[in-house]
Structure formats: C-alpha cells, structure tokens
N, C-alpha and C positions, 0 to 999 in steps of 0.2 A: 544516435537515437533520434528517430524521427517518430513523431507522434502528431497524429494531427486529427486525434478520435473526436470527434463531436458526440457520442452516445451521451446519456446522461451521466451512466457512472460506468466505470473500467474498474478492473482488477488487476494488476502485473505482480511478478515475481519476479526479482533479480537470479539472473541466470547462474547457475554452477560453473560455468567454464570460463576462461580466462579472460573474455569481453565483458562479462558484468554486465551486458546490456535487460534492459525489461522484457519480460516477455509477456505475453497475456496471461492468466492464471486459467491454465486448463480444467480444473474438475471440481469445480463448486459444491461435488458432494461430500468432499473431504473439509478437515479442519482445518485452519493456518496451525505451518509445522514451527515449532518453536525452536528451530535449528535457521531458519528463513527469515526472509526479509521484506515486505508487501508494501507496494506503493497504492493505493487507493484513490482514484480521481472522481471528486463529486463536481459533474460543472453544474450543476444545480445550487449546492450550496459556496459554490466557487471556491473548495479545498482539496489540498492535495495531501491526505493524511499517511504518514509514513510509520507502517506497523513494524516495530523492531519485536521477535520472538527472544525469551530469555534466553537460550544457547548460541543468538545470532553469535558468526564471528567477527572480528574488529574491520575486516577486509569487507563482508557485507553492507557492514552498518553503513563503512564511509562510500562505498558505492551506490547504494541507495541514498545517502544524502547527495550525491552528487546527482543521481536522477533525478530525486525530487525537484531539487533547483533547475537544473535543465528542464523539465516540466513546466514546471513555472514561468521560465523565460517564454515557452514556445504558449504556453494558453494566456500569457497576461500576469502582472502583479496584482490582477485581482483575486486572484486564483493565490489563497495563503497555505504555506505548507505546515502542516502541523503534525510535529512527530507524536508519539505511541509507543510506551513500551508493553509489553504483553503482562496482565493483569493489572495494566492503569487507564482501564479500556473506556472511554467518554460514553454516557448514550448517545451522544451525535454521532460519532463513529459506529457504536453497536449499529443505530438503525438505517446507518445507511448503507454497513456492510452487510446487514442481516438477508438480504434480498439475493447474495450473491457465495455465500460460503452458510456452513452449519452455526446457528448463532446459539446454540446450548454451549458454547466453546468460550461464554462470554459472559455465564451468570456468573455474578459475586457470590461468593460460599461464604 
C-alpha cells in the first residue's frame, strides 16, 4: 500500500479479495455498509479514524488495523489512529465524514 494523498480528507475501503489492500471509497452516495470496514484520513485534523461496521469480519477488522498503522507510518505519528465501531460514532468523526458519505446513517435514535 502506497498512499501519499495529500487531499484534505480520503475515504478507503478495504478490498474483498485476497490483498486486503484500501481502495478509494467509490460512491459517496451510498451508506457505509455494516458488513465493511472504512479507513478515514483527516490530515487536517491529523487522524486516521478507522470505522469497523457491526457485521465486519475478524479478517477485516485486522486488515484495516493493519492499514490504519501503515497509514500512519507513511503520514507521520502525528496523524493518531482512532478506531470506531459502528453506532459509537464520535461527532468528530460524524463531521468530518459527513462531507463525504450519507450522514443521516449517524443520528442517535
């Protein structure tokens, strides 16, 4: 995985097939699926928040932990990674992914 996005913020998804590598998060009009696993890079507020979905599987999880950290090495220990499991959603996380996926997927009931 080579990463060397300067944008402000990114979206990835960890891939279905057997490299587990990130990909970019194709279609912002949809929800995160709660079968998935979403890395989120704010270099603005210098985190790298890692959304785990309630149905991820254990193979998931620990390949996005493993990205997240490779992330991290390649932007700096400034850049903290902060995991997320799906309905223990920060509003720092809501607003900073609100700008890039469906944020109705994140109010508290």
């Amino acid at each position: 995985m080579l990463i060397t996005n300067d944008e402000e913020k990114s979206l990835f998804q960890i891939s279905n097939d057997v490299s587990g590598e990130l990909e970019p998060y194709k279609d912002p009009s949809q929800q995160l699926k709660k079968e998935s696993v979403y890395v989120l890079l704010d270099n603005a507020l210098k985190k790298i928040f890692l959304w785990i979905g309630q149905s991820a599987g254990v193979r998931s999880r620990f390949i996005a932990s493993n990205a997240a950290q490779n992330l991290q090495r390649v932007k700096g220990l400034t850049h903290r990674v902060i995991t997320i499991d799906q309905g223990d959603e920060t509003s720092e996380f809501i607003t900073s992914i609100s700008s890039m996926v469906i944020p109705d997927q994140f109010s508290k009931e």
